[in-house]
Backbone as a chain_set.jsonl record, in Angstrom:
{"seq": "XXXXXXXXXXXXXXXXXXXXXXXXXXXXXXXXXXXXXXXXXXXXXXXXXXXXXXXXXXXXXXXXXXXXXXXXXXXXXXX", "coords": {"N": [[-22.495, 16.286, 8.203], [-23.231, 16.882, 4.918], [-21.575, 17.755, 2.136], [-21.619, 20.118, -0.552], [-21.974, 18.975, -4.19], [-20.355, 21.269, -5.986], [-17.28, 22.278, -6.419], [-15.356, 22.867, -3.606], [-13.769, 25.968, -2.654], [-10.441, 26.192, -1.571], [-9.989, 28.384, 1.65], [-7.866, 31.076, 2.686], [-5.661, 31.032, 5.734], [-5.234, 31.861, 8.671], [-2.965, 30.379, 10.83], [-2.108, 29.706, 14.731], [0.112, 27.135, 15.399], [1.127, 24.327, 17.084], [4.043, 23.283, 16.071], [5.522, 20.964, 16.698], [3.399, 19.318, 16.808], [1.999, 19.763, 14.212], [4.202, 17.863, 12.856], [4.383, 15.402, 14.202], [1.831, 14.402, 13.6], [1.754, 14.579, 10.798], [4.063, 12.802, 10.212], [2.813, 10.224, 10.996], [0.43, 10.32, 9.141], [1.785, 10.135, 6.59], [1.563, 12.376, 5.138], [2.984, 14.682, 2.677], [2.925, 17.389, 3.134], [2.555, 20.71, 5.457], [-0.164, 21.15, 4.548], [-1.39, 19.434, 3.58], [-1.361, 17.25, 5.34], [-2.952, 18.681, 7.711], [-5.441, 18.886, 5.974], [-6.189, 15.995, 5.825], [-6.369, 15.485, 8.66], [-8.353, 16.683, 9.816], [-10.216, 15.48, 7.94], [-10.551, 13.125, 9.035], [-11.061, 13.461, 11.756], [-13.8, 14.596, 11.336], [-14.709, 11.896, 10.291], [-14.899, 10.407, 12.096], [-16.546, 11.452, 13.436], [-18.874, 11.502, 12.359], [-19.329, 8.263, 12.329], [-19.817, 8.33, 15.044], [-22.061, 9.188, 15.822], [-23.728, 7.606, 14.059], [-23.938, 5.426, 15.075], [-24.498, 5.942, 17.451], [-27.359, 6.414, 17.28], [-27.939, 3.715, 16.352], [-27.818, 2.524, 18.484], [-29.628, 3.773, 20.047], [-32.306, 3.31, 18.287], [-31.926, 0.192, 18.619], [-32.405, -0.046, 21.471], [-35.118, 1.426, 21.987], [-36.343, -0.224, 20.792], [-36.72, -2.323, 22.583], [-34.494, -3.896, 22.679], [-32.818, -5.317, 25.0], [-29.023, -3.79, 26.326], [-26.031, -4.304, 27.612], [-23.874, -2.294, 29.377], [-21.32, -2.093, 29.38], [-18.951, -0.336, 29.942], [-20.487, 1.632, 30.768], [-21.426, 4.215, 29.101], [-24.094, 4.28, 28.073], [-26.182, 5.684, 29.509], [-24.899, 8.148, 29.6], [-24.394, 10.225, 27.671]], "CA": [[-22.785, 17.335, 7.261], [-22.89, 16.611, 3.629], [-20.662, 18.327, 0.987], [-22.204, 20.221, -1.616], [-21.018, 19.235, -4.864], [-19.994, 22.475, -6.08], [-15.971, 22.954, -5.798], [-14.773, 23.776, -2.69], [-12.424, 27.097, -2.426], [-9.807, 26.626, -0.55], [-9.324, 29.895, 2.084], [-6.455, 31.497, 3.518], [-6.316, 31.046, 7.301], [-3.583, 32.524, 9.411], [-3.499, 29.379, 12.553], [-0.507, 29.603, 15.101], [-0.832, 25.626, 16.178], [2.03, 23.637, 17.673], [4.61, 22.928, 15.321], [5.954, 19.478, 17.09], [2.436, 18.042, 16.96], [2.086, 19.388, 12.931], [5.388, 17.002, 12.385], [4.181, 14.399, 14.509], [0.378, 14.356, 12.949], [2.53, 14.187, 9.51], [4.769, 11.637, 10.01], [1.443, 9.802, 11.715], [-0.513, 10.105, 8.147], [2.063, 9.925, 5.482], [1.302, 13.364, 4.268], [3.62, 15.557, 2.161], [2.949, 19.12, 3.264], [1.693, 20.685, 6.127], [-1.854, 21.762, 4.303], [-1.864, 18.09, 3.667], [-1.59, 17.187, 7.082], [-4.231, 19.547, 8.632], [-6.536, 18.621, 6.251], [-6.696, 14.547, 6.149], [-6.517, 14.997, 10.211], [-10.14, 16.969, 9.463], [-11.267, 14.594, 7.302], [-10.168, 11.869, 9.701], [-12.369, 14.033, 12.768], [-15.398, 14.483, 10.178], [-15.237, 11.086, 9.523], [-14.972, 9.609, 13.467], [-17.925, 11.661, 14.067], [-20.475, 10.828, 11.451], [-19.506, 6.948, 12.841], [-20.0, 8.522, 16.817], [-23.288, 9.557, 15.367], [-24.649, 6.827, 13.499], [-23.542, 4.501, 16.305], [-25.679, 6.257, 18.611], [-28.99, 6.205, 16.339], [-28.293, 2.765, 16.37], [-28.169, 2.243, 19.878], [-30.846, 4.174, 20.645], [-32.745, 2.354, 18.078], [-32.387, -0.912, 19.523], [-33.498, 0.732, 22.65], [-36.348, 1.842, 22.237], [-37.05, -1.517, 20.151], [-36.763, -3.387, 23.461], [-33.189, -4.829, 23.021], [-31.432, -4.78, 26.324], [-27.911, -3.948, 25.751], [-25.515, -4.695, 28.796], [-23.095, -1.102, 29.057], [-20.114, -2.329, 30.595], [-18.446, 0.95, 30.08], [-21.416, 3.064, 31.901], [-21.824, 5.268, 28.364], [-25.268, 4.709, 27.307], [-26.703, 6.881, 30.841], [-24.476, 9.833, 30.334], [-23.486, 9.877, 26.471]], "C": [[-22.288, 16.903, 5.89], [-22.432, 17.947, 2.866], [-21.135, 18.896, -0.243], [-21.635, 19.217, -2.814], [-20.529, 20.078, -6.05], [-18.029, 21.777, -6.121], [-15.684, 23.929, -4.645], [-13.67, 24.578, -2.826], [-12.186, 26.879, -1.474], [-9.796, 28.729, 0.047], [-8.183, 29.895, 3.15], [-6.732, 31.498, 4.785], [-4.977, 31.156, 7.895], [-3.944, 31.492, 10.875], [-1.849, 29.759, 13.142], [-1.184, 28.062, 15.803], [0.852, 25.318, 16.379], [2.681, 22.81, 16.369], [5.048, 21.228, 15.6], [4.392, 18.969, 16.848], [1.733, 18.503, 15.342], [3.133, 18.104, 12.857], [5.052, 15.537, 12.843], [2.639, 13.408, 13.852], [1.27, 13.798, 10.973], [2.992, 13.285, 9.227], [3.476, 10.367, 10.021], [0.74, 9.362, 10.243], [-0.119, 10.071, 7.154], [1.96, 11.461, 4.427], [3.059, 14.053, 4.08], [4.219, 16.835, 2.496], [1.901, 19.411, 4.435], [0.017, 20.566, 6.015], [-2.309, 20.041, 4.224], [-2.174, 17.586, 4.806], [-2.982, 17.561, 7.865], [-5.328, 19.189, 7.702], [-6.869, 16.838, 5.985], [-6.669, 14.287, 7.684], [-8.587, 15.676, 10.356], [-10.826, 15.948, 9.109], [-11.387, 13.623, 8.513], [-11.514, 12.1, 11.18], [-13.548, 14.379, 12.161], [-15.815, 13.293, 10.321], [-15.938, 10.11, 11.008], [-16.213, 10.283, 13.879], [-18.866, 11.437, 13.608], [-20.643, 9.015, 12.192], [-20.256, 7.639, 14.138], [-21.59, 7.971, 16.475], [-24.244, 8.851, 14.448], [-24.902, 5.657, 14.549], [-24.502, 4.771, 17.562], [-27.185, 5.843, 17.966], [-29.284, 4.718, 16.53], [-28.445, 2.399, 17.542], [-29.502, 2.51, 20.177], [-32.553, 3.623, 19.695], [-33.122, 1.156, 18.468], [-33.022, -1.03, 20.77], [-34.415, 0.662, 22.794], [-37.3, 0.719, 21.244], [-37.0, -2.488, 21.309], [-35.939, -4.141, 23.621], [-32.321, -4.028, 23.901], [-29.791, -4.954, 25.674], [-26.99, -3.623, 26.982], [-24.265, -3.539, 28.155], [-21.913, -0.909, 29.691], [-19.465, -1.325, 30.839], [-19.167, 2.12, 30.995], [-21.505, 4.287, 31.059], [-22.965, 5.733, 27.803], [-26.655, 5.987, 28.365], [-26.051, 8.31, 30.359], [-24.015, 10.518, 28.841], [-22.641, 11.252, 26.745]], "O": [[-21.11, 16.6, 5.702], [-22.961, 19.041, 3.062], [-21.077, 18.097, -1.178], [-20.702, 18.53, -2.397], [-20.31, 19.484, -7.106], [-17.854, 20.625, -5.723], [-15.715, 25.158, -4.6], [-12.593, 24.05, -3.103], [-12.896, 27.037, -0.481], [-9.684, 29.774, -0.594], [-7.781, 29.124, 4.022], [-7.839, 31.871, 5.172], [-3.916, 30.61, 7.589], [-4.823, 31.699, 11.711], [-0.825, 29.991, 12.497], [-2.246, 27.822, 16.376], [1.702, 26.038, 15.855], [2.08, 21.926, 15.758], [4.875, 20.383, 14.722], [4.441, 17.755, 16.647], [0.862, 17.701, 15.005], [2.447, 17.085, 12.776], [5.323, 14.574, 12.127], [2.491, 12.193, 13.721], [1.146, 12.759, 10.324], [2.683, 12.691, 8.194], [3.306, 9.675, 9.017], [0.476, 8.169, 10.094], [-0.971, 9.981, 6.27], [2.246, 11.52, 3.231], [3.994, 14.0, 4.88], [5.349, 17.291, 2.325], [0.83, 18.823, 4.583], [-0.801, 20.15, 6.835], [-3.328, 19.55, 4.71], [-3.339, 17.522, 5.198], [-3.794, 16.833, 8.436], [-6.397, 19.087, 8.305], [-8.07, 16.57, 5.99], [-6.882, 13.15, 8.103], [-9.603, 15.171, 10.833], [-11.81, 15.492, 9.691], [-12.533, 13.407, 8.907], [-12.433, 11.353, 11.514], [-14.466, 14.383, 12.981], [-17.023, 13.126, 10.484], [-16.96, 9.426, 11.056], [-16.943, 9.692, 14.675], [-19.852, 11.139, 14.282], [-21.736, 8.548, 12.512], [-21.463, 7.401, 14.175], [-22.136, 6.894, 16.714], [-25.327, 9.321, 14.097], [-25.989, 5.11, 14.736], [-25.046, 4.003, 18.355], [-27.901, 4.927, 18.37], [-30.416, 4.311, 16.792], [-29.495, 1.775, 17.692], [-30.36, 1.687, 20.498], [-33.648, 3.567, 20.255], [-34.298, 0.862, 18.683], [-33.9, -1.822, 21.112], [-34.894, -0.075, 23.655], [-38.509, 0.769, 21.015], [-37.275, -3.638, 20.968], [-36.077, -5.069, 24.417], [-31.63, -3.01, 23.869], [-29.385, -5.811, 24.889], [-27.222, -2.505, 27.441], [-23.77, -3.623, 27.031], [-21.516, 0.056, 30.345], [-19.233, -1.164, 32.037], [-18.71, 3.067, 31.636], [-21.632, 5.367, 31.635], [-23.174, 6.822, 27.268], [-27.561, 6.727, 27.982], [-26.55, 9.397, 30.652], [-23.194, 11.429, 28.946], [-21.687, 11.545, 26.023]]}, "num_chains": 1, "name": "protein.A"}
């Protein structure tokens, strides 16, 4: 999903989440402050899924172009 570009407003969001795994996610990414924290671990799951998701296209690309692709893992049957 692309990003307008507009300015995003931040909004207020009341989360109860596991304080030991804020601190540990923190230490983990170098951030400052929790808000920091929570959101470069977003960006970070935004960003691993646009790869998932281009990664597939390409697979299934080559696919259906006739390049066998040997699935040692057993992921391209069941994604």
């Amino acid at each position: 999903m692309k990003q307008s570009s507009a300015k995003r407003v931040p909004r207020h969001k009341h989360l109860l989440l596991d304080q030991e795994k804020i601190e540990k996610a923190q230490k983990a990414l170098g951030a400052r402050t929790e808000t920091e924290t929570i959101e470069r671990a977003l960006e970070i799951v935004i960003g691993e899924e646009e790869k998932n998701r281009r990664a597939w296209a390409a697979t299934e690309k080559l696919v259906k172009n006739g390049i066998q692709i040997k699935d040692v893992f057993g992921h391209l049957n069941g994604k």
